[in-house]
Structures are given as structure tokens and as C-alpha cells.
Backbone as JSON, one array per atom type, in Angstrom:
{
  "sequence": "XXXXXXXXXXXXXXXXXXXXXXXXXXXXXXXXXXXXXXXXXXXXXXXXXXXXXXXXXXXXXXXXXXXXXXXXXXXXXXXXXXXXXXXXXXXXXXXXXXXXXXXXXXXXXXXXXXXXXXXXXXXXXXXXXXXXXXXXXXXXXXXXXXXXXXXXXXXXXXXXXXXXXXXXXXXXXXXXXXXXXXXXXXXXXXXXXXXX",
  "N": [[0.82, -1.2, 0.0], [2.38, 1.18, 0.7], [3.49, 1.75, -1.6], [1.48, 2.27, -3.12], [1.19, 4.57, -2.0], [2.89, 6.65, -2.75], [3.39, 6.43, -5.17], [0.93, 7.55, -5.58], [1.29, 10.2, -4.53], [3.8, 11.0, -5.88], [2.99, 11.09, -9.01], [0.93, 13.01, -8.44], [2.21, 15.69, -7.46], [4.31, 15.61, -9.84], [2.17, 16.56, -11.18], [1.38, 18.91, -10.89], [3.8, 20.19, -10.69], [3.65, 20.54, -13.24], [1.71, 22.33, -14.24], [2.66, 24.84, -12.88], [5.12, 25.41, -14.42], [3.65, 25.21, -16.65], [2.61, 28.14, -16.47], [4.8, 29.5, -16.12], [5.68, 29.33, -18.44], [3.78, 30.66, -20.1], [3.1, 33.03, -19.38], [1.1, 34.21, -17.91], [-2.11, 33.69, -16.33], [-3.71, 30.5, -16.16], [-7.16, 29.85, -16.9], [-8.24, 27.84, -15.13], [-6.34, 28.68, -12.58], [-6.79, 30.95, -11.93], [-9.25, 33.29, -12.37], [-10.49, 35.07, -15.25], [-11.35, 37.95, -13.72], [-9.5, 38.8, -10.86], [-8.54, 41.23, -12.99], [-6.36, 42.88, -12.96], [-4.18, 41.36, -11.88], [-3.3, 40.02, -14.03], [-2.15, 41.55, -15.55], [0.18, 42.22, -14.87], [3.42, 40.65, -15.44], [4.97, 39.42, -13.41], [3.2, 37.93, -11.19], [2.27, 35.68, -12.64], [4.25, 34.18, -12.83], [5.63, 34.34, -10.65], [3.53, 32.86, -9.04], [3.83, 30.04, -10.46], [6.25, 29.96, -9.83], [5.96, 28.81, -6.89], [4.37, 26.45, -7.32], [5.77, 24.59, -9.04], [7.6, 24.9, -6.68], [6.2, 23.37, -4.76], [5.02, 21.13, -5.72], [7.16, 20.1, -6.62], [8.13, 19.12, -3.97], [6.45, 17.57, -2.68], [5.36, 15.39, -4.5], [8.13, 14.3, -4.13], [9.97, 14.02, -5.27], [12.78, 16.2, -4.28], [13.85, 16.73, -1.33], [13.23, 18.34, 1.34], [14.29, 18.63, 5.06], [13.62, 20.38, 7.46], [10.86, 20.97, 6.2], [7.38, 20.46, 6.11], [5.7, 18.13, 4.68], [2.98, 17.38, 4.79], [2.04, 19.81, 5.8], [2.54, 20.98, 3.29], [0.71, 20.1, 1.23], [-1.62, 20.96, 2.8], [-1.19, 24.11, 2.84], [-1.21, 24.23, 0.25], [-3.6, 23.49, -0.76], [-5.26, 24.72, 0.24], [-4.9, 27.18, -0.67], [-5.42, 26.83, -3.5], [-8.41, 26.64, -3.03], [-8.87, 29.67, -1.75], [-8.67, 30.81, -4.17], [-10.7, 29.78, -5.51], [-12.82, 30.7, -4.07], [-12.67, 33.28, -3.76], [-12.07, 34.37, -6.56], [-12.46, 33.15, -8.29], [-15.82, 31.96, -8.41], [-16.82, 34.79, -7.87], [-16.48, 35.77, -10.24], [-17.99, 33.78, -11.94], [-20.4, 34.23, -11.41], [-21.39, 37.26, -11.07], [-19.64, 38.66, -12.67], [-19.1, 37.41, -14.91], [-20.38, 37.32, -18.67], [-21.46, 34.79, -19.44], [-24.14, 32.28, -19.19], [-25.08, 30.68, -16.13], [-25.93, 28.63, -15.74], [-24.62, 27.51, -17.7], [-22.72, 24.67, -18.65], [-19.92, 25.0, -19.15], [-18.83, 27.54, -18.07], [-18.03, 27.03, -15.99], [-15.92, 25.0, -15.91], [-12.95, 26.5, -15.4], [-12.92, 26.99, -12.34], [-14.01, 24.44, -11.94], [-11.67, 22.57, -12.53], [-9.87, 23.68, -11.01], [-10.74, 23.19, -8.32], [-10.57, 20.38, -8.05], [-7.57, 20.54, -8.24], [-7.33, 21.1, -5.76], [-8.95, 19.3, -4.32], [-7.44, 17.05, -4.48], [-4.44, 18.32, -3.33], [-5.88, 17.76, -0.59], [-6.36, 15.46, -0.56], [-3.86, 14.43, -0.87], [-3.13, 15.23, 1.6], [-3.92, 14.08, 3.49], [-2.82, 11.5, 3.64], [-0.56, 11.36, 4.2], [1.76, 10.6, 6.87], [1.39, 11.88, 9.85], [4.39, 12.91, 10.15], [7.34, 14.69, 10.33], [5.82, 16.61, 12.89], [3.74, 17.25, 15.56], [0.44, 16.87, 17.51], [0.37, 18.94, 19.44], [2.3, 21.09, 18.8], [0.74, 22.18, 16.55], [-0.06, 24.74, 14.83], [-3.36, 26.7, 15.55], [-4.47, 27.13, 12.61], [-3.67, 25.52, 11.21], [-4.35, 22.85, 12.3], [-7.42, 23.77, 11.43], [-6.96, 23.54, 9.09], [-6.98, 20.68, 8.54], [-9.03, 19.44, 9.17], [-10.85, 20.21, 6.39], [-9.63, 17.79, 5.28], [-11.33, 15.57, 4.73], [-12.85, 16.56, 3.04], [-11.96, 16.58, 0.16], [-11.38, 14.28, -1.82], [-14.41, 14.49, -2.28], [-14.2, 17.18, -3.49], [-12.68, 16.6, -5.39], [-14.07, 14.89, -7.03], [-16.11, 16.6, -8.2], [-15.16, 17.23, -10.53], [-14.95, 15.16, -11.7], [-17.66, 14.61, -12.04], [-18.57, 16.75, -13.36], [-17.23, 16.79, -16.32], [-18.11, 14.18, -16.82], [-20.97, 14.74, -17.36], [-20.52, 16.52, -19.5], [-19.79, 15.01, -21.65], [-22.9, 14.46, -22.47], [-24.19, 16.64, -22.91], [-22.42, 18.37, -24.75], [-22.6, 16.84, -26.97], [-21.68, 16.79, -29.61], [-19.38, 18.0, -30.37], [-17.46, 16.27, -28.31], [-17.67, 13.6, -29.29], [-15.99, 13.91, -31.16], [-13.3, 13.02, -30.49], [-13.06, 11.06, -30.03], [-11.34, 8.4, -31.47], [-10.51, 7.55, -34.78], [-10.68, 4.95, -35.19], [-11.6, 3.43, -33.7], [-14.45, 3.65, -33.69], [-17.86, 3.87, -33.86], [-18.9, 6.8, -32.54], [-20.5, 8.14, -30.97], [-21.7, 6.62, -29.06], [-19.05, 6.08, -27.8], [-18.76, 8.22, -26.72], [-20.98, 8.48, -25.22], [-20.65, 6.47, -23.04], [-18.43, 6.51, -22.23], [-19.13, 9.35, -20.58], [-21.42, 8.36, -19.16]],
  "CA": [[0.0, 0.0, 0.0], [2.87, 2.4, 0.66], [4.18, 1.84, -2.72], [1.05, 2.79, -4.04], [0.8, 5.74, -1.64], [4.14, 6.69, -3.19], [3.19, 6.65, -7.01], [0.49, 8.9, -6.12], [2.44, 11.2, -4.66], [4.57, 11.16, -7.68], [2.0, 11.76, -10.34], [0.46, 14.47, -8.08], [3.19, 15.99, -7.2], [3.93, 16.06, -10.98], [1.0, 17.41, -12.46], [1.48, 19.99, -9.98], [5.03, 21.0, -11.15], [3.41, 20.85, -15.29], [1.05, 22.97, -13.99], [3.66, 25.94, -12.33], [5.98, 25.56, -15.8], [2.76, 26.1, -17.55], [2.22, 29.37, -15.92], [5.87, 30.36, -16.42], [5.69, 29.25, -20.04], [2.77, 31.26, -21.02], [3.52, 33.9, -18.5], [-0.56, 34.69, -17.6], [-2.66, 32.09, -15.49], [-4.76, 29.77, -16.85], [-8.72, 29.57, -15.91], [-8.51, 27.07, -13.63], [-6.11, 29.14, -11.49], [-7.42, 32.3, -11.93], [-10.53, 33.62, -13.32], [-10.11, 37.05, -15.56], [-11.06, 38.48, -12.12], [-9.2, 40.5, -10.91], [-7.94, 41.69, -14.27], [-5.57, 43.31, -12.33], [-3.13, 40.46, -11.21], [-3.27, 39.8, -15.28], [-1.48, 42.91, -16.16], [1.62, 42.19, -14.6], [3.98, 39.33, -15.81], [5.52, 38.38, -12.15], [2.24, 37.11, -10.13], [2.12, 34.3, -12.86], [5.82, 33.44, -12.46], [5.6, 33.86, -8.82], [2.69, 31.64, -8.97], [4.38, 29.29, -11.01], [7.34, 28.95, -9.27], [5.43, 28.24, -5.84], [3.63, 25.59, -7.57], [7.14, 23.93, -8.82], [7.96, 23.45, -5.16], [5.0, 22.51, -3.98], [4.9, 20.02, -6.72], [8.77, 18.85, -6.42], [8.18, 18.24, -2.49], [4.88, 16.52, -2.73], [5.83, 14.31, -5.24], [9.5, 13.61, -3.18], [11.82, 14.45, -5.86], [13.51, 16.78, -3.85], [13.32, 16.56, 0.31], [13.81, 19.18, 2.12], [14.39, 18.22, 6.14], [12.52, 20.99, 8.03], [9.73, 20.9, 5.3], [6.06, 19.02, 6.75], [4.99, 17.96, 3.66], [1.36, 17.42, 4.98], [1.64, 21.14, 5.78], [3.07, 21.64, 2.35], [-0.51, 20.06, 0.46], [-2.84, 21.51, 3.09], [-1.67, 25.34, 2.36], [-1.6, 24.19, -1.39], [-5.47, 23.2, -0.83], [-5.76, 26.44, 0.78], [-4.79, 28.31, -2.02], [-6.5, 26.92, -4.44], [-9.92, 26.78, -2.49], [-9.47, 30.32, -1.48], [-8.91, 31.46, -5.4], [-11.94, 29.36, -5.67], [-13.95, 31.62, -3.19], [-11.86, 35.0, -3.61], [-11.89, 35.0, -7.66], [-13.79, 31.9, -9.68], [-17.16, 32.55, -8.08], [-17.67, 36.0, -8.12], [-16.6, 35.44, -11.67], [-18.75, 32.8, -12.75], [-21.88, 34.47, -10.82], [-21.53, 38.1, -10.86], [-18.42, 39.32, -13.99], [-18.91, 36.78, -16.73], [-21.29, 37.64, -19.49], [-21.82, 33.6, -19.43], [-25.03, 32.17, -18.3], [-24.52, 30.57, -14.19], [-26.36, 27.32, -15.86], [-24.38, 26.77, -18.76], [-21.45, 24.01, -17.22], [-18.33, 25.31, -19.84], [-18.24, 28.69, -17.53], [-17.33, 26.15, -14.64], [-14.69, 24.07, -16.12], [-12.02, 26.63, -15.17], [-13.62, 26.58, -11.55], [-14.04, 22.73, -11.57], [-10.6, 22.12, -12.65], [-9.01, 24.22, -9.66], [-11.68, 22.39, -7.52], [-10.29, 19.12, -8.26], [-6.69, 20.69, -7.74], [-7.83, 21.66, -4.23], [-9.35, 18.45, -3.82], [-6.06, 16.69, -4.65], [-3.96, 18.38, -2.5], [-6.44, 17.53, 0.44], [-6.79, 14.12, -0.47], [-2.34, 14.09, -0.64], [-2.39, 15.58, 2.96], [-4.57, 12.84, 4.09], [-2.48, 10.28, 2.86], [0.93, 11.86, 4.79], [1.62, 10.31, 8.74], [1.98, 13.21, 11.47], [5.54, 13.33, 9.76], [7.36, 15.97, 11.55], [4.87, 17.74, 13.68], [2.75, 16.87, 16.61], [-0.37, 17.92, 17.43], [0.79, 20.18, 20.34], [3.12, 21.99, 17.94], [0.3, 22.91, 15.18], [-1.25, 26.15, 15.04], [-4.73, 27.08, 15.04], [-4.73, 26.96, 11.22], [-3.1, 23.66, 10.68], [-5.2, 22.32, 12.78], [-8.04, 24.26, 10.89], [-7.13, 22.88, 7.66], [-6.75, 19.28, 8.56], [-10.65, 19.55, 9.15], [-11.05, 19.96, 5.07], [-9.06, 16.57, 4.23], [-12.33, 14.52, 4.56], [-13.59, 17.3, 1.88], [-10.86, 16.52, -1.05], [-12.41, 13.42, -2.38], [-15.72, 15.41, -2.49], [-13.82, 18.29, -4.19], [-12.53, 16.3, -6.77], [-15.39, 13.7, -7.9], [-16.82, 16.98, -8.65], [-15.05, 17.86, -11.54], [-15.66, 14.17, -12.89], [-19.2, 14.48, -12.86], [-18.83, 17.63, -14.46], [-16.85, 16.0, -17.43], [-19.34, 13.3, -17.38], [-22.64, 15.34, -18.03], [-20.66, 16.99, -20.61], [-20.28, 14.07, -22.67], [-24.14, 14.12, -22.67], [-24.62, 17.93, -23.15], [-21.47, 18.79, -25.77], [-21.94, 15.28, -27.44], [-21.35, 16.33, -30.92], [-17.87, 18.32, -29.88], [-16.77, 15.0, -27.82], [-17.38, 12.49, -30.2], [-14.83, 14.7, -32.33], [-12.21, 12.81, -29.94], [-12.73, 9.83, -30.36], [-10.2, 7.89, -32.37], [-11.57, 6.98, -35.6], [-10.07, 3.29, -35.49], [-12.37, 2.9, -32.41], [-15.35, 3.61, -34.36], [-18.82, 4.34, -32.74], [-17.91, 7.75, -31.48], [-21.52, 8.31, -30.22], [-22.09, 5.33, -28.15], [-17.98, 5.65, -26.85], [-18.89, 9.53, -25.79], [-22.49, 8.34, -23.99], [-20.5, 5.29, -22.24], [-17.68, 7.13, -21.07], [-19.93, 9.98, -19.93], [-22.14, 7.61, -17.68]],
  "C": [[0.86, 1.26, 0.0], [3.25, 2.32, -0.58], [3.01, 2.95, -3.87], [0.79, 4.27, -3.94], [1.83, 7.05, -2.89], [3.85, 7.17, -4.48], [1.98, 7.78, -7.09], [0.88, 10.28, -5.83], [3.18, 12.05, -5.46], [3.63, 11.78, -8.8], [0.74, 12.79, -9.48], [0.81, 15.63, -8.31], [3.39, 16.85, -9.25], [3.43, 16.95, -11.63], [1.27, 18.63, -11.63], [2.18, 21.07, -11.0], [4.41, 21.2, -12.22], [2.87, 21.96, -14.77], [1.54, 24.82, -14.02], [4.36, 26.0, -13.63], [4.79, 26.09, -16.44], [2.68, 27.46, -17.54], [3.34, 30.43, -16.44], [5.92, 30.45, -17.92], [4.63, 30.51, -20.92], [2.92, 32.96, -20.62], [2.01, 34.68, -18.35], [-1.03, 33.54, -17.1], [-3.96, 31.47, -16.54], [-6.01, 29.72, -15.91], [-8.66, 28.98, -15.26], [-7.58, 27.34, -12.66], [-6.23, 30.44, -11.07], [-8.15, 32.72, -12.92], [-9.73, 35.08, -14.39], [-10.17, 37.91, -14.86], [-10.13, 38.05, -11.29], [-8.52, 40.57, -12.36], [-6.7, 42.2, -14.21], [-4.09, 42.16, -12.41], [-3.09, 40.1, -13.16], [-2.06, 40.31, -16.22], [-0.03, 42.44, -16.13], [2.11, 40.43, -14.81], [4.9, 38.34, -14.56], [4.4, 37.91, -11.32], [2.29, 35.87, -11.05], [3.25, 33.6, -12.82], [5.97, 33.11, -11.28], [4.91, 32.76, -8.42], [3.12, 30.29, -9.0], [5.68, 28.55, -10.38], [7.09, 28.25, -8.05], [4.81, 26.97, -5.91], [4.96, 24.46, -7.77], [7.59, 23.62, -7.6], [7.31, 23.11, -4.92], [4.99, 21.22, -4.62], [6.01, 19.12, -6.31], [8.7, 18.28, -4.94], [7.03, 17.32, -2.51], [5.17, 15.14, -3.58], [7.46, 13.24, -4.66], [10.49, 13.59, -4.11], [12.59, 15.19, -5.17], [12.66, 16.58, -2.16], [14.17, 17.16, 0.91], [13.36, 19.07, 4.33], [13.24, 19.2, 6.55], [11.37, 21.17, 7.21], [8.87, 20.0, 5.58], [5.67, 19.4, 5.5], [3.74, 17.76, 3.36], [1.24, 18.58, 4.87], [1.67, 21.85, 4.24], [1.53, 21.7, 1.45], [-2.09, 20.86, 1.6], [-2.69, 23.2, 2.93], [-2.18, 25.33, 0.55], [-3.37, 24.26, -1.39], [-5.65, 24.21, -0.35], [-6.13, 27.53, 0.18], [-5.68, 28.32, -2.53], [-8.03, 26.99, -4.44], [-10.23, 28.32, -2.58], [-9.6, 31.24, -2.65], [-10.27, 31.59, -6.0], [-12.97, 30.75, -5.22], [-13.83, 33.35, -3.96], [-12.24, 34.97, -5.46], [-12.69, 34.3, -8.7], [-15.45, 32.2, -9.27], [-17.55, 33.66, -8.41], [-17.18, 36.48, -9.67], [-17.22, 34.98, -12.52], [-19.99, 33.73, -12.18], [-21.91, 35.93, -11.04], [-20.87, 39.09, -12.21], [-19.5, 38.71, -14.84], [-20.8, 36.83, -17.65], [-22.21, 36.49, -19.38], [-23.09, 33.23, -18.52], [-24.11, 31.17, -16.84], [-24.86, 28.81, -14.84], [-25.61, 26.78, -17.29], [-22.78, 25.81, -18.34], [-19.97, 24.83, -18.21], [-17.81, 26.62, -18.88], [-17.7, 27.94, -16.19], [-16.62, 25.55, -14.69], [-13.71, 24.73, -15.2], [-11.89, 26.27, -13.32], [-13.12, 24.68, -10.95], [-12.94, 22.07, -11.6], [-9.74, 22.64, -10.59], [-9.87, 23.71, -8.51], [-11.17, 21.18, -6.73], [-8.37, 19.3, -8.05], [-6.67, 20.56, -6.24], [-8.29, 20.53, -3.74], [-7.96, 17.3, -3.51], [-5.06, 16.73, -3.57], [-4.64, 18.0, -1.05], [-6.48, 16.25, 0.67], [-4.76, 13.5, 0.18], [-2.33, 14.13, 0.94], [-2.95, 14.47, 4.04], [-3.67, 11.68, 4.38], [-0.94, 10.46, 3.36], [0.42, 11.43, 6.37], [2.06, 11.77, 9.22], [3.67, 13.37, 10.69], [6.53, 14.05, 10.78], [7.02, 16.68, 12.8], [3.9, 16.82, 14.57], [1.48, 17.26, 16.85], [-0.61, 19.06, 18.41], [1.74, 21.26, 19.44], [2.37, 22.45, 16.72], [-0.3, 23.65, 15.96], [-2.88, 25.85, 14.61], [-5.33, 26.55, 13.8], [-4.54, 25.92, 10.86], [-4.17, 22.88, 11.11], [-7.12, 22.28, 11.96], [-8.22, 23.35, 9.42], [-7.45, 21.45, 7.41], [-8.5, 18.73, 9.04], [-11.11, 19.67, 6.96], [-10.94, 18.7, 4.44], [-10.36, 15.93, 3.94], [-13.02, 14.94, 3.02], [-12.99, 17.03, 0.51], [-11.17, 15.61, -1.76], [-13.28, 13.49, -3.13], [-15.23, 16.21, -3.79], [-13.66, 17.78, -5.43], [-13.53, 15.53, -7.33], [-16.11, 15.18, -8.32], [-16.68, 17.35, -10.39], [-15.36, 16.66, -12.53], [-16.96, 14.35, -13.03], [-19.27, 15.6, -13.5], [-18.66, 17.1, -16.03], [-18.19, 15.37, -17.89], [-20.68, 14.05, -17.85], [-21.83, 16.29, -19.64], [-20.54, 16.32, -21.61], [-21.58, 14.2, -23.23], [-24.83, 15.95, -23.0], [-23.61, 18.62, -24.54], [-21.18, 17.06, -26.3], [-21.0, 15.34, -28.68], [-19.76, 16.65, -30.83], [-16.75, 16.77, -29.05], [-16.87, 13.92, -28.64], [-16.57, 12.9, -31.13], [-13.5, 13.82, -31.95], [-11.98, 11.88, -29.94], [-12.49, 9.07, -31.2], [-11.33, 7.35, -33.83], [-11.76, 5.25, -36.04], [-11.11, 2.42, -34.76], [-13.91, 2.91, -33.18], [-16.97, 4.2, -33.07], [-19.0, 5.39, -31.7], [-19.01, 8.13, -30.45], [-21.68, 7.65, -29.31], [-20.75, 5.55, -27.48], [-18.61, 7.13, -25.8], [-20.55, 9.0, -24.61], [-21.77, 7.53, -22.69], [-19.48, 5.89, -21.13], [-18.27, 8.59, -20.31], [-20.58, 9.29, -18.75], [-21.1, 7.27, -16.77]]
}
């Protein structure tokens, strides 16, 4: 079981780091880590580098390519889930509900949303999945303590963005059956099946 804890780690961890390079690569955030609200943080080309590079460690320790001694790596995925929840709250919402031209019921204005959801869920599910490590529970703060009340939520967080996916199979069929291979054949019936 630790082996497998291990590999997910790794391909967390991972996607993490792609994630942070992305940011630096493009040098602007992508929807699912920041809405076009604030427009502001847009302007300037170091919040998505800064971003980016925070995400690179977070990523390289989580995953355990690099191990840094005084570093609680539980602590490391429960501010990560922090983040990305409170972008959630602080900038995707009053984006999706209040900014965007987009109707509230149509699901494509929630992808970016649902993605950083399912980040957030991720890291909650990683911090779960880390022993006391380091730290005691006389030596956490308030907040630590605070956060480690979410893990049960990370699970939650992420199954949401699959059922998003999934209904869109069944709502953007003709666009998804575009994806499926043509060797495979039956693109209607693969997009309904892997939707359900």
C-alpha cells in the first residue's frame, strides 16, 4: 500500500510541477487558477511566475523528488489546498456568478472553476495520505489544525469535476465524439458510455 501511496504522490506531485511551468511558459494564469477576475493580477507578468514557481515546489516536495528536512509535507498540500480553495472563493465565483457575461447554468463557464476544484481536492486528499511526519499535534497552530478539518472534503472536491466531465459528454456530445479515435469507431455510443 505504501508503494502505491508513493506513485500517487509522484504523479500528483507532478502534475502539480506541469502545472507551475505552464504558468511560467505562457507567462498569464490559466482559468482554472485564476478567473479574468481581478484583471488586475493579469497585467503584470511576475504574479504568474511567482505563482508558477510556488507551484514547482509545492509540486517537487509533494511528489519527493527533492526533500527538504525541516519541510512538513502534509503542511506543504494543506496550504496548497488552501490556495487553491481560497482562489476558488476570492476569484472563480464572483466570476462565474456576478463578472462573466456567461449564463450561471451553462457548465463550460465552470470548467475553469471545476478544474481548480479538483486541484484543491487533490492536495487535500495528498495531505490525508501523509503520517503526522514531523509535527505533533501540540506543535500545530490554530490553522493547521483548521485545515486538517477539510481533508475529509478533497475526495468530495474532486469527484466533482468528474461528474462535471461526465454530463458533458451528454450535453457537448457532438464536440466529444470529435475525440474519439476513428479506429475505435462508434464515437456516439464511446462519448455516452464514457460519460455515464
Amino acid at each position: 500500500m505504501k508503494q502505491k501511496i508513493k506513485i500517487g504522490h509522484l504523479l500528483y506531485g507532478i502534475g502539480i510541477v506541469a502545472v507551475g511551468l505552464h504558468q511560467i511558459l505562457i507567462k498569464d494564469f490559466r482559468p482554472e487558477i485564476l478567473s479574468p477576475y481581478p484583471a488586475w493580477a493579469h497585467k503584470f507578468i511576475i504574479f504568474p511566475i511567482l505563482t508558477g514557481i510556488a507551484l514547482i515546489f509545492c509540486g517537487s516536495v509533494i511528489s519527493g523528488l527533492i526533500k527538504i528536512k525541516p519541510v512538513n509535507t502534509k503542511n506543504i498540500c494543506l496550504y496548497l489546498g488552501f490556495g487553491f480553495l481560497a482562489l476558488i472563493i476570492i476569484c472563480q465565483l464572483p466570476y462565474i456568478l456576478i463578472i462573466s457575461h456567461d449564463k450561471i447554468s451553462s457548465l463550460d463557464v465552470w470548467f475553469g472553476a471545476g478544474e481548480e476544484l479538483a486541484y484543491c481536492g487533490g492536495a487535500f486528499v495528498m495531505a490525508g495520505s501523509y503520517s503526522e511526519n514531523n509535527s505533533n499535534s501540540k506543535r500545530k497552530n490554530f490553522f493547521v489544525l483548521w485545515l486538517e478539518k477539510l481533508v475529509p472534503l478533497g475526495r468530495i472536491f474532486f469527484s466533482l469535476l468528474i461528474l462535471l466531465f461526465g454530463c458533458t459528454h451528454f450535453v457537448f456530445t457532438d464536440f466529444v465524439s470529435t475525440m474519439v479515435p476513428k479506429w475505435l469507431g462508434a464515437p456516439i455510443f464511446w462519448t455516452y458510455f464514457v460519460g455515464a
